[in-house]
Backbone as XML, in Angstrom:
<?xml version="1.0"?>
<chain id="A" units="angstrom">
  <residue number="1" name="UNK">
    <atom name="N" x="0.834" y="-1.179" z="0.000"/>
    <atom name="CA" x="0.000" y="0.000" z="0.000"/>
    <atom name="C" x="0.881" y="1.246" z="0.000"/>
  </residue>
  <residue number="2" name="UNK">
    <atom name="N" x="0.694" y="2.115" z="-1.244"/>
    <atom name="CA" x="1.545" y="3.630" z="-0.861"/>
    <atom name="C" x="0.667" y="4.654" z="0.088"/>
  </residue>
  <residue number="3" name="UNK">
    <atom name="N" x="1.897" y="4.972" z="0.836"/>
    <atom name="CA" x="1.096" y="6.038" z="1.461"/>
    <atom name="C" x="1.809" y="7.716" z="1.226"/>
  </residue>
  <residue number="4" name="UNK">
    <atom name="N" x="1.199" y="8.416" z="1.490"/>
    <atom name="CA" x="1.299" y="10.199" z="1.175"/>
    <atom name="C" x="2.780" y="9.681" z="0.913"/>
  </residue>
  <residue number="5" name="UNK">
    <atom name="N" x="3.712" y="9.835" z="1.841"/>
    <atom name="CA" x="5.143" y="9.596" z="2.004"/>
    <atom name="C" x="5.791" y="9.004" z="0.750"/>
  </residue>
  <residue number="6" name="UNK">
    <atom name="N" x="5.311" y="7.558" z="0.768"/>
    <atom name="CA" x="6.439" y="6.946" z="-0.537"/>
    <atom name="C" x="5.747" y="7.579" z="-2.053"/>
  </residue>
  <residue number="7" name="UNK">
    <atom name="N" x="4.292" y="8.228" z="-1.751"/>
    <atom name="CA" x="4.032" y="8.971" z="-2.683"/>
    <atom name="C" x="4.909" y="10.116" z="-3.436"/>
  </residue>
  <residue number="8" name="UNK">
    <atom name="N" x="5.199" y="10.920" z="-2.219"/>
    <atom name="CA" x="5.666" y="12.299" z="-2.406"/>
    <atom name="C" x="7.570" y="11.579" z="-2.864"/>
  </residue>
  <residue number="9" name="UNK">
    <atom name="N" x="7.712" y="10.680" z="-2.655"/>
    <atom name="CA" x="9.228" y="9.824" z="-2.937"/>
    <atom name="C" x="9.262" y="9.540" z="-4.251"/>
  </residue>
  <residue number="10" name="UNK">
    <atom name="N" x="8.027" y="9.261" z="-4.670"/>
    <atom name="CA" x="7.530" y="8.928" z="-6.160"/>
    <atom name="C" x="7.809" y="10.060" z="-7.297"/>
  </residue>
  <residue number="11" name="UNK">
    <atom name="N" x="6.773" y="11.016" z="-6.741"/>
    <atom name="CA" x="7.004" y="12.322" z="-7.063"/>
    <atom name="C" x="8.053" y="12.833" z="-7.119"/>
  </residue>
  <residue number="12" name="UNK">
    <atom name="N" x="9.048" y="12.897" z="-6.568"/>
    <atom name="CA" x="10.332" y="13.544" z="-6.326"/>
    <atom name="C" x="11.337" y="12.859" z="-6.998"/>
  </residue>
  <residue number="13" name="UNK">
    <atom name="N" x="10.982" y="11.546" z="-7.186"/>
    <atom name="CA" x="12.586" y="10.477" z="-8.161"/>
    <atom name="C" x="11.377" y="10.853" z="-9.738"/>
  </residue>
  <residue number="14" name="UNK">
    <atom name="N" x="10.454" y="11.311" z="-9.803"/>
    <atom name="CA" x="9.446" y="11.329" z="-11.495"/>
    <atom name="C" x="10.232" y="12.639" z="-12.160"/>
  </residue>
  <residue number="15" name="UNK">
    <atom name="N" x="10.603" y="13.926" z="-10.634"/>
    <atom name="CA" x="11.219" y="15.061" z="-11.461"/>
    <atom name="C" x="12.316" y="15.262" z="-12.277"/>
  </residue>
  <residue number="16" name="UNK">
    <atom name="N" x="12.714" y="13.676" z="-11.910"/>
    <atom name="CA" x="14.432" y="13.662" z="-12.867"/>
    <atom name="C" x="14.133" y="12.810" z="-13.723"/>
  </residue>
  <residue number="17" name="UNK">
    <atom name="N" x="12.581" y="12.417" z="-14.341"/>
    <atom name="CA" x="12.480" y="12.001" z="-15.493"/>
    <atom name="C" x="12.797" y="12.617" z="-17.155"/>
  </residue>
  <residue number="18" name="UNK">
    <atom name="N" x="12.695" y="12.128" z="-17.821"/>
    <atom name="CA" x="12.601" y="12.893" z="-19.639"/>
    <atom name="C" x="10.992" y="13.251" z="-19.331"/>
  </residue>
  <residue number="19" name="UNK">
    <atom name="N" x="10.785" y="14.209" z="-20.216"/>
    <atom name="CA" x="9.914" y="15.273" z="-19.782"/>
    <atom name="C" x="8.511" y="14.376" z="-20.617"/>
  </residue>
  <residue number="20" name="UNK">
    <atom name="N" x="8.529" y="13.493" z="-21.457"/>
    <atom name="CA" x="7.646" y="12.708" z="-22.030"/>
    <atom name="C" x="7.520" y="11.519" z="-20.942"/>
  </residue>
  <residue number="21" name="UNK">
    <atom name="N" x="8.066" y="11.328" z="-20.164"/>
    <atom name="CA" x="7.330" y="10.436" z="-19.187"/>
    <atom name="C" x="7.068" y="11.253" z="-17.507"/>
  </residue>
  <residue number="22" name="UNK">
    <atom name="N" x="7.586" y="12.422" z="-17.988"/>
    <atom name="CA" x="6.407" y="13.235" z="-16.989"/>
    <atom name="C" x="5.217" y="13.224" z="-17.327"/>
  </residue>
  <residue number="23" name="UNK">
    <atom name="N" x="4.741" y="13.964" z="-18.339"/>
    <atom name="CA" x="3.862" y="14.013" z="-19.382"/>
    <atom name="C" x="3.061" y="12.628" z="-19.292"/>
  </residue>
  <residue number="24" name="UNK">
    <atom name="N" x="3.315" y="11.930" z="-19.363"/>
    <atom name="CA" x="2.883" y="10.389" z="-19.563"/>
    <atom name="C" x="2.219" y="10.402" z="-18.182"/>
  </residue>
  <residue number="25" name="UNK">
    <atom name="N" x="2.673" y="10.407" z="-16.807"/>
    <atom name="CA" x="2.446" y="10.393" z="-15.556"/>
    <atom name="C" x="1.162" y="11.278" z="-15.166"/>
  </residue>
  <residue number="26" name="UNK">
    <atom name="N" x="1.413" y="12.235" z="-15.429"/>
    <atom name="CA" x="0.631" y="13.514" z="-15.760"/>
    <atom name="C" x="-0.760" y="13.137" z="-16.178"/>
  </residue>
  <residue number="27" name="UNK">
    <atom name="N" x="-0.572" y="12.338" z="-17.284"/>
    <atom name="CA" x="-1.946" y="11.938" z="-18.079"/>
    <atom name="C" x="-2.432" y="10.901" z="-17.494"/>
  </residue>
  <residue number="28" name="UNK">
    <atom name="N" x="-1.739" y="9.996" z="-16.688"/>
    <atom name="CA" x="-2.390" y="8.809" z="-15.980"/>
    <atom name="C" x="-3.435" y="9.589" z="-14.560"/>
  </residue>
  <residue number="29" name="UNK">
    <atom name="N" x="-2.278" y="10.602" z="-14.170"/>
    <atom name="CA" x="-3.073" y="11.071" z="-12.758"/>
    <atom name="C" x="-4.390" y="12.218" z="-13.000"/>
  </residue>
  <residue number="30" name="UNK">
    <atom name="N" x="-4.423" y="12.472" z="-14.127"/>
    <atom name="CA" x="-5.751" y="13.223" z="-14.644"/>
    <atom name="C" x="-6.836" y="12.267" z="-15.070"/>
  </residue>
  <residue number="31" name="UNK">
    <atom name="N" x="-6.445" y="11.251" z="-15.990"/>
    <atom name="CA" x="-7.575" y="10.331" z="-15.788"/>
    <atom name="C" x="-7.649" y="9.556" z="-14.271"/>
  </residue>
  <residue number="32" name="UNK">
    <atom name="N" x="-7.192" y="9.615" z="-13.576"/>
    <atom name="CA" x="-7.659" y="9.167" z="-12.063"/>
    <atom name="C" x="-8.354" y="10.096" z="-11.468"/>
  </residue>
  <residue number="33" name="UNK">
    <atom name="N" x="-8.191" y="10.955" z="-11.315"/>
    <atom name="CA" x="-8.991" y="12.119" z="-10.940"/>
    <atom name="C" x="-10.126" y="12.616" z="-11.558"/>
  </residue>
  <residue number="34" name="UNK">
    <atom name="N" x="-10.211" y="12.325" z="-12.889"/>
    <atom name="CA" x="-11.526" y="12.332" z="-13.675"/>
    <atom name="C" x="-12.514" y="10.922" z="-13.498"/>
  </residue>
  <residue number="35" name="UNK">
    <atom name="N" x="-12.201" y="10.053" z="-13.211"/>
    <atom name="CA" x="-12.311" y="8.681" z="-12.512"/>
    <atom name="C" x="-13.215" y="9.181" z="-10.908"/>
  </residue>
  <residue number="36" name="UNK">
    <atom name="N" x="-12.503" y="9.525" z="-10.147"/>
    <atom name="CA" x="-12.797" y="10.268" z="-9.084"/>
    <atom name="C" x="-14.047" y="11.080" z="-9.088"/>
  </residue>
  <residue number="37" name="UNK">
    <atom name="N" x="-13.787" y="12.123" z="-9.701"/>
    <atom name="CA" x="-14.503" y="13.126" z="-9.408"/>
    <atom name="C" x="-15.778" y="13.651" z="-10.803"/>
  </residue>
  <residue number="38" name="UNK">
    <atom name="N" x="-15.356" y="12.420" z="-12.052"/>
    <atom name="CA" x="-16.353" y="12.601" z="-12.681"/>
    <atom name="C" x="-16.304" y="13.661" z="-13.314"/>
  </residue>
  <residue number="39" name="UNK">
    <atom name="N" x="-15.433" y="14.895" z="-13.721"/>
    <atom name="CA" x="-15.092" y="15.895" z="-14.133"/>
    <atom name="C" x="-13.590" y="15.551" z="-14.975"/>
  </residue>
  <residue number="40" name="UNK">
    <atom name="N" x="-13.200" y="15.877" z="-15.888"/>
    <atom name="CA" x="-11.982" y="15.664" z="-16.812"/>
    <atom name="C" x="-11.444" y="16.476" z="-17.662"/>
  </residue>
  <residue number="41" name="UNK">
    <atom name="N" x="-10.129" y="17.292" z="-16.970"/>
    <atom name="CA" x="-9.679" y="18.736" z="-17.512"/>
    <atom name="C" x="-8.677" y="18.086" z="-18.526"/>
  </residue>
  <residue number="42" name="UNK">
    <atom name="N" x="-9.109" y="18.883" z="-19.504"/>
    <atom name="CA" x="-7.738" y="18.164" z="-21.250"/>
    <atom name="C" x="-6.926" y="18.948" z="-20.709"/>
  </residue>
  <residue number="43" name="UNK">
    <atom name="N" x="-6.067" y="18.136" z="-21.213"/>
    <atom name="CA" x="-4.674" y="18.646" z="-21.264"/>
    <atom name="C" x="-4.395" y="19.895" z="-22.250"/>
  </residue>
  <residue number="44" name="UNK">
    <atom name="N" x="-3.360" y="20.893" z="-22.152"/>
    <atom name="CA" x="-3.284" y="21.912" z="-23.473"/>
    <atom name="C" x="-2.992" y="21.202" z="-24.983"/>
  </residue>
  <residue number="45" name="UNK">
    <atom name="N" x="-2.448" y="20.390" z="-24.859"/>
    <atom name="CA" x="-2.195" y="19.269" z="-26.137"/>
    <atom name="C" x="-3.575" y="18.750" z="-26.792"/>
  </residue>
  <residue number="46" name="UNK">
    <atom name="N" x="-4.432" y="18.488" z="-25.696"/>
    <atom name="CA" x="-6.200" y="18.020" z="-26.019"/>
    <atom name="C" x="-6.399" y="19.217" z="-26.537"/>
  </residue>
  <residue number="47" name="UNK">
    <atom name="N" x="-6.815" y="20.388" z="-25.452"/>
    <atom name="CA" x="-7.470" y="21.466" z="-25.544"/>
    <atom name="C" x="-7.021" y="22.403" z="-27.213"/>
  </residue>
  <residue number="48" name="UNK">
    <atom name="N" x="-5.902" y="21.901" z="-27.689"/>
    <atom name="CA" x="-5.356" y="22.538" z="-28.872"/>
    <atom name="C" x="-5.750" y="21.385" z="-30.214"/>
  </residue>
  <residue number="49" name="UNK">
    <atom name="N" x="-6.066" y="20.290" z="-29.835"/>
    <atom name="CA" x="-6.154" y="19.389" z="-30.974"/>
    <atom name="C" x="-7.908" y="19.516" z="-31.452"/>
  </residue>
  <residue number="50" name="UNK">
    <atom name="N" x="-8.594" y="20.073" z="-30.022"/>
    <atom name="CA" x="-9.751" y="20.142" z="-29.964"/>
    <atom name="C" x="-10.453" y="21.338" z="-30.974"/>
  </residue>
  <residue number="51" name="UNK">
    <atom name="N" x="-9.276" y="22.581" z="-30.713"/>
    <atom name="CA" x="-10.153" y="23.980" z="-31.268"/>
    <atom name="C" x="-9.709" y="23.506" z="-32.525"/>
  </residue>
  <residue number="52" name="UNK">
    <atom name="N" x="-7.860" y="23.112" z="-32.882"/>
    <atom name="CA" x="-7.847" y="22.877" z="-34.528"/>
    <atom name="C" x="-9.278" y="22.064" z="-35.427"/>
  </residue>
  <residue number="53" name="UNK">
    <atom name="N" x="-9.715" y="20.761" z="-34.767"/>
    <atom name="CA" x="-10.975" y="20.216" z="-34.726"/>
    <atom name="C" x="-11.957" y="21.347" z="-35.308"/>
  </residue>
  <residue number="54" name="UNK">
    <atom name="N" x="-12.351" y="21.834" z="-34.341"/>
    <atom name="CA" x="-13.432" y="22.885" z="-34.389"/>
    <atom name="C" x="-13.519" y="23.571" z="-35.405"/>
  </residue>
  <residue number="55" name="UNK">
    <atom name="N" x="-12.044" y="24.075" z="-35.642"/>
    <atom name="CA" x="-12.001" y="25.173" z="-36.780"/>
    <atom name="C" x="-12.139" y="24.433" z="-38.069"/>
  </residue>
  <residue number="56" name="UNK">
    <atom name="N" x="-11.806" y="23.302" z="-38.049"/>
    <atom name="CA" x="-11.610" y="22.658" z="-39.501"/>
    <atom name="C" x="-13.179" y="22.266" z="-39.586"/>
  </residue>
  <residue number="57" name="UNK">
    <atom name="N" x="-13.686" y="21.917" z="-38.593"/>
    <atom name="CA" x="-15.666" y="22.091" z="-38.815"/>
    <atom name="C" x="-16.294" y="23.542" z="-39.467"/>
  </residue>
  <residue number="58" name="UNK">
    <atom name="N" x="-15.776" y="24.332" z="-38.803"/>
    <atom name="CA" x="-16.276" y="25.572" z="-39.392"/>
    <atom name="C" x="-15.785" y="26.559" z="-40.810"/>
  </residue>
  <residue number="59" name="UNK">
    <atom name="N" x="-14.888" y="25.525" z="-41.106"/>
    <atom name="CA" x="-14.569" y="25.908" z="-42.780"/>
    <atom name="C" x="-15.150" y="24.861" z="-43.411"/>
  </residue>
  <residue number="60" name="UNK">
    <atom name="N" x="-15.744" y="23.920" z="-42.960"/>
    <atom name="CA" x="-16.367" y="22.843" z="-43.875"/>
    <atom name="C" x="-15.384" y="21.647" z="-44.088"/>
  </residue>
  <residue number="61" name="UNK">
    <atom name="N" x="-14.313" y="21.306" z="-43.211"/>
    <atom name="CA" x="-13.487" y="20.830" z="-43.789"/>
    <atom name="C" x="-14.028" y="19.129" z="-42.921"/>
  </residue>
  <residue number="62" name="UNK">
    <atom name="N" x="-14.314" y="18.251" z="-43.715"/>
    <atom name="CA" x="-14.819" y="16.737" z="-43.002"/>
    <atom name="C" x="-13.675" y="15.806" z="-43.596"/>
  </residue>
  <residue number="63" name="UNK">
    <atom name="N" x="-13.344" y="14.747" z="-42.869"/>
    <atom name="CA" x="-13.215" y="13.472" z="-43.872"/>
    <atom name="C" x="-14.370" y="12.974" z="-44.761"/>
  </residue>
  <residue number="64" name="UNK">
    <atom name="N" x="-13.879" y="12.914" z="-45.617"/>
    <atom name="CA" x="-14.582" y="11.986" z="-46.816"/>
    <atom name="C" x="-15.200" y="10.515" z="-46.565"/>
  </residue>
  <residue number="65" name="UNK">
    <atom name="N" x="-16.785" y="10.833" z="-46.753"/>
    <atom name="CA" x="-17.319" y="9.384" z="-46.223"/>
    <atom name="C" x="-16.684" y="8.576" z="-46.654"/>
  </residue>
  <residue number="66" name="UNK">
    <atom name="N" x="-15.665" y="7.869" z="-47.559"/>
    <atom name="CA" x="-15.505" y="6.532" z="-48.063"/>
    <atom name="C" x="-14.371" y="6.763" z="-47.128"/>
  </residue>
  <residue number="67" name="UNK">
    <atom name="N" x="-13.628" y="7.451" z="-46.584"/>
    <atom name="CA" x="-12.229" y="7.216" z="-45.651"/>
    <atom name="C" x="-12.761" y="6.883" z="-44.169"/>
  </residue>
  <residue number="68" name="UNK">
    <atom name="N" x="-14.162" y="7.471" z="-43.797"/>
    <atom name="CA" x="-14.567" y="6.860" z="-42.442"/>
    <atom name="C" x="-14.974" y="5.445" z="-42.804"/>
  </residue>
  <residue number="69" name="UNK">
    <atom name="N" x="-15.861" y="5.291" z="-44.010"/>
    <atom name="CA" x="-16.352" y="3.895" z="-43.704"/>
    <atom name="C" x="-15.305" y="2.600" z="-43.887"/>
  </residue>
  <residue number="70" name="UNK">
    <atom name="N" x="-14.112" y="2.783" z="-44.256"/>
    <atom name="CA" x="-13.133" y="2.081" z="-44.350"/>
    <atom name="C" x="-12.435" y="2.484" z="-43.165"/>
  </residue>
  <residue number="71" name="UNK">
    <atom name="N" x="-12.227" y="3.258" z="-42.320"/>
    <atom name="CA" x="-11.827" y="3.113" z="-40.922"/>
    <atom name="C" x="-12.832" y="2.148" z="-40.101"/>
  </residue>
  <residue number="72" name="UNK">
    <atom name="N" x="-14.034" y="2.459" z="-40.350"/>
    <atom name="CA" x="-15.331" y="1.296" z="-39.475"/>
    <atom name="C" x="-14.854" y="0.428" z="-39.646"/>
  </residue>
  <residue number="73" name="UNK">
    <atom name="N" x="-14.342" y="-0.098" z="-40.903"/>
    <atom name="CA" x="-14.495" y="-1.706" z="-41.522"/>
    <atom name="C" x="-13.487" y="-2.185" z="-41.163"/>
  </residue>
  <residue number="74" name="UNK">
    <atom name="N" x="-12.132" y="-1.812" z="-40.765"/>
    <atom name="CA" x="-11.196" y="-2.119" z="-40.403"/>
    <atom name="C" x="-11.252" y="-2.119" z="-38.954"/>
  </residue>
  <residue number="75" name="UNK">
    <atom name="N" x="-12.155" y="-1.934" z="-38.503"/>
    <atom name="CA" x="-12.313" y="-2.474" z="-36.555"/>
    <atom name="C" x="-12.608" y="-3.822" z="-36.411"/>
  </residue>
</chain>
């Protein structure tokens, strides 16, 4: 069982990680907390993939039905 302690030990040997498995860590403890609390804040990486999204809706820009239905078919 971890407790606060070997937590905060955790935390402290994660800061001398490569910054992509901070990142990585990062994203595990946000989906736990969205898990938790039922609420789920994107990340700026989400939050930026999201508006590009958006914007490419509002110029009209879609995939082409025959490229989704060949993504379906390949599940």
């Amino acid at each position: 069982m971890m407790t606060t302690k070997s937590l905060k030990g955790v935390l402290e040997h994660a800061a001398t990680w490569p910054v992509e498995d901070q990142n990585e860590l990062a994203e595990y403890a946000r989906e736990i907390e969205a898990r938790r609390t039922g609420l789920y804040i994107m990340s700026d990486d989400e939050r930026a993939a999201v508006g590009k999204g958006l914007a490419e809706a509002d110029r009209g820009e879609f995939v082409a039905d025959d490229v989704v239905a060949e993504a379906d078919a390949s599940r």
